[in-house]
C-alpha positions as CSV (number, residue, x, y, z in Angstrom):
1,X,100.8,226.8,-72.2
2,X,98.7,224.8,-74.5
3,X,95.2,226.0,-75.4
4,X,93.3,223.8,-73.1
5,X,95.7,225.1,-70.2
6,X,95.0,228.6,-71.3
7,X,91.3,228.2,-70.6
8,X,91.2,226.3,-67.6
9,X,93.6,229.1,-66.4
10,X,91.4,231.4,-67.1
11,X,88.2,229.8,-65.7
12,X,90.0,229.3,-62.5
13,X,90.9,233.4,-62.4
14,X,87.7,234.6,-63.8
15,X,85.8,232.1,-61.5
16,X,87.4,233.1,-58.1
17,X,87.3,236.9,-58.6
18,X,83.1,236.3,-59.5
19,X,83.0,234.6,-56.2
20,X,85.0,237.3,-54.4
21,X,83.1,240.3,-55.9
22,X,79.7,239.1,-57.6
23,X,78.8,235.9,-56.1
24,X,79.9,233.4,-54.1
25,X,77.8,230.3,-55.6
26,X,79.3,231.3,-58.9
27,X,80.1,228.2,-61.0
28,X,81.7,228.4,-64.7
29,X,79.2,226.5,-67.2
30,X,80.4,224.1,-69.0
31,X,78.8,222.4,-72.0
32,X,79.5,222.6,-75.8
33,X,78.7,226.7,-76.1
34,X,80.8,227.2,-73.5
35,X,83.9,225.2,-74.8
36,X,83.4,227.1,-78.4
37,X,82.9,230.3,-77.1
38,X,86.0,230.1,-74.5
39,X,88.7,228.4,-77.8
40,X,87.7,231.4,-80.3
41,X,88.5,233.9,-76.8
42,X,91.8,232.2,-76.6
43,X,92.5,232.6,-80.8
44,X,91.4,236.1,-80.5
45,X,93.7,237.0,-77.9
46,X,97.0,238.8,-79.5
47,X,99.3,237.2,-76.6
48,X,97.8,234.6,-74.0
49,X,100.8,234.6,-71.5
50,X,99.5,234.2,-67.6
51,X,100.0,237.7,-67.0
52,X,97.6,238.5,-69.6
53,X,94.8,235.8,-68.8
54,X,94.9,237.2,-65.9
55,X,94.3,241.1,-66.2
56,X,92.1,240.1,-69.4
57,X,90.1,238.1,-65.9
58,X,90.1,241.3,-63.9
59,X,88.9,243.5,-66.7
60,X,85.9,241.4,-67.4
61,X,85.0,241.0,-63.9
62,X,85.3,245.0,-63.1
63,X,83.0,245.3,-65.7
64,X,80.3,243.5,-64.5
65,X,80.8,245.3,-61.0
66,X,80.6,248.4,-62.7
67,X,76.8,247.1,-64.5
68,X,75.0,247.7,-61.4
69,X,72.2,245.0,-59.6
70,X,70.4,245.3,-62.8
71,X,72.5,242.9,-64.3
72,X,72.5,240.4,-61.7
73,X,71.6,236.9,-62.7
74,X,71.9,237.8,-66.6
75,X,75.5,236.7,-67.2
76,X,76.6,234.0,-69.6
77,X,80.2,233.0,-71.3
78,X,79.5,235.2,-74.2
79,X,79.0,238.5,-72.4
80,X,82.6,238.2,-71.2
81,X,84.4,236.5,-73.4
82,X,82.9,237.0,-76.6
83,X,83.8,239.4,-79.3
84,X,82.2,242.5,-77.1
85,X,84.0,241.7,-74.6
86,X,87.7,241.2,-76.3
87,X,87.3,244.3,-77.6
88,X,86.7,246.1,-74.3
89,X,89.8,244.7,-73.1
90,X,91.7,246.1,-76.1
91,X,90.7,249.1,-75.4
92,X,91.5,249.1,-71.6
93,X,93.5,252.2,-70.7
94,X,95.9,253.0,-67.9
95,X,93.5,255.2,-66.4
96,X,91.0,251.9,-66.8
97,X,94.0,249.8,-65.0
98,X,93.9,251.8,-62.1
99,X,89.9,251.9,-61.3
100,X,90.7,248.2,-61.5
101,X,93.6,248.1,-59.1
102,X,91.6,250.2,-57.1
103,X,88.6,248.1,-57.3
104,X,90.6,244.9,-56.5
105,X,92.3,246.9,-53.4
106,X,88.9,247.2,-52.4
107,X,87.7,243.6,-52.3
108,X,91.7,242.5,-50.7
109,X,93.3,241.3,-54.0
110,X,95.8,242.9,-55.9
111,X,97.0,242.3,-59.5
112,X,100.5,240.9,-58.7
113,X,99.2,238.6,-55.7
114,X,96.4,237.0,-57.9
115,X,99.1,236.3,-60.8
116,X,101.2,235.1,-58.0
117,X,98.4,232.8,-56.5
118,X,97.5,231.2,-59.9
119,X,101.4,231.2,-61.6
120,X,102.1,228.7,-58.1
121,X,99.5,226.5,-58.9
122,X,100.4,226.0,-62.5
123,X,103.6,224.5,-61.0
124,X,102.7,221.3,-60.0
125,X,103.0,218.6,-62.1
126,X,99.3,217.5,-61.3
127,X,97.7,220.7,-61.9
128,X,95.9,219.8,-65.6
129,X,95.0,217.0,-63.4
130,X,92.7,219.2,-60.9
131,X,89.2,219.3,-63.2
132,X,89.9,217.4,-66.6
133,X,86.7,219.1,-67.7
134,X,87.1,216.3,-71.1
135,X,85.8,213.5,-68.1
136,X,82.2,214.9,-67.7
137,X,80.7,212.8,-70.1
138,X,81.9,210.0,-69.0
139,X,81.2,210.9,-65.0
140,X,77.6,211.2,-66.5
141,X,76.7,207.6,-67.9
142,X,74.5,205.8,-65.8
143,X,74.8,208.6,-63.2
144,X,74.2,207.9,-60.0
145,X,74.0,204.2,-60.2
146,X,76.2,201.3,-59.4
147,X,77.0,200.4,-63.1
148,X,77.9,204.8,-63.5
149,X,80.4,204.1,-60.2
150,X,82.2,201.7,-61.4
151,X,82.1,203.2,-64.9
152,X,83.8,206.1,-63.0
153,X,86.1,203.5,-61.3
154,X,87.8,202.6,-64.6
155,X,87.6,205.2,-66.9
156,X,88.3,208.4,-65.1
157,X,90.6,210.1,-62.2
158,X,87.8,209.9,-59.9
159,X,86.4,212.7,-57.5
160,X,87.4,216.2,-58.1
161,X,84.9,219.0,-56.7
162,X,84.9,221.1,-59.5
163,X,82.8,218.6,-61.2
164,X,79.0,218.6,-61.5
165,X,78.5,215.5,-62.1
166,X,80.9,214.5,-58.6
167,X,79.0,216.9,-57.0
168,X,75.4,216.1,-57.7
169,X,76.5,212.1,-57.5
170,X,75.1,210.0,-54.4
171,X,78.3,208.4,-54.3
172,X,80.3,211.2,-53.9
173,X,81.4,210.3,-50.5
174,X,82.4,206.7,-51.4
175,X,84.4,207.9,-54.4
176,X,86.5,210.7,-52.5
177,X,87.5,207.5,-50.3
178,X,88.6,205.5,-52.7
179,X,90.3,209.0,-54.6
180,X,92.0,209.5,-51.5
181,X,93.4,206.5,-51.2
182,X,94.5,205.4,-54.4
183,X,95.8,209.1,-55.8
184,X,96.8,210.8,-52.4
185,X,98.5,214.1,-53.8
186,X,95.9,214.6,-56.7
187,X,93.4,214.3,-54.1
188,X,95.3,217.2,-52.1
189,X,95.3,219.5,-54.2
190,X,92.1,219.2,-55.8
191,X,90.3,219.8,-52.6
192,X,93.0,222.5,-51.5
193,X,92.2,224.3,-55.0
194,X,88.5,224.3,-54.4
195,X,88.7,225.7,-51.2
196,X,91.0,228.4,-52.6
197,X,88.4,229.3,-54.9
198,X,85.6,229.3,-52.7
199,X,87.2,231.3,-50.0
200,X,84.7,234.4,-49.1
């Protein structure tokens, strides 16, 4: 995988354990810290196969079970994929692998179905396609207004729901129409993949 598809695979794993174990409304910020902070966790990692995206996901997320409510509401991309928080996962131990298995039994997941889960989806050919996180800016120009539509219209791949800017747009509805009709199987999976990672 290229570095961009490393990230995006890991905010899709990292984002649907947080909604399975921490909170439900969780969404992955975006913005220019975020994109920094997320391209130096990917060049610190040693190996950045799937396999390891994805039990560098679990570790983080176990972690911030184990902080207690205190914590709640205090979380941002540094505190778990920052330098802190690459070494923890260095120094995860076997006996630390199976609190986490454990953990994950506990909630209905295991280690080898979530790989699973997220390996499948990298298979389709539309996959990078599902949130092309580079089209934000451009979904917010003029947003919300008819000249921002039909900037939309021409410039981008239209509705996905793991945008904010599709999300918070007042013609959301008009856009997943025209998504629909004009890229059928994109629009397919995007909205099977956000139901996948909203499923509680």
């Amino acid at each position: 995988m290229e570095k961009q598809e490393q990230i995006s695979f890991t905010i899709r794993v990292f984002s649907f354990l947080m909604k399975e174990a921490v909170n439900k409304d969780f969404v992955f910020p975006g913005g220019g810290i975020s994109r920094k902070t997320m391209a130096a966790y990917i060049d610190s990692l040693k190996e950045s196969g799937t396999e390891r995206l994805t039990n560098y996901c679990i570790c983080q997320v176990f972690a911030i079970c184990s902080f207690g409510s205190a914590y709640n509401g205090k979380w941002n991309v540094s505190h778990s994929f920052g330098k802190k928080a690459i070494e923890r996962f260095d120094r995860n131990t076997k006996a630390n692998n199976f609190r986490e298995d454990e953990w994950l039994k506990r909630i209905g997941l295991s280690r080898t179905g979530l790989l699973w889960q997220f390996r499948q989806s990298k298979e389709h050919p539309l996959e990078k396609f599902i949130y092309p996180e580079y089209e934000e800016r451009t979904k917010q120009r003029m947003h919300n207004s008819e000249v921002g539509f039909y900037i939309c219209q021409i410039s981008t791949l239209l509705w996905t729901p793991f945008s904010k800017a599709c999300r918070s747009c007042k013609n959301e509805q008009r856009c997943k129409n025209i998504t629909g009709r004009k890229y059928e199987e994109l629009y397919r999976i995007r909205t099977e993949e956000y139901k996948k990672s909203n499923r509680k």
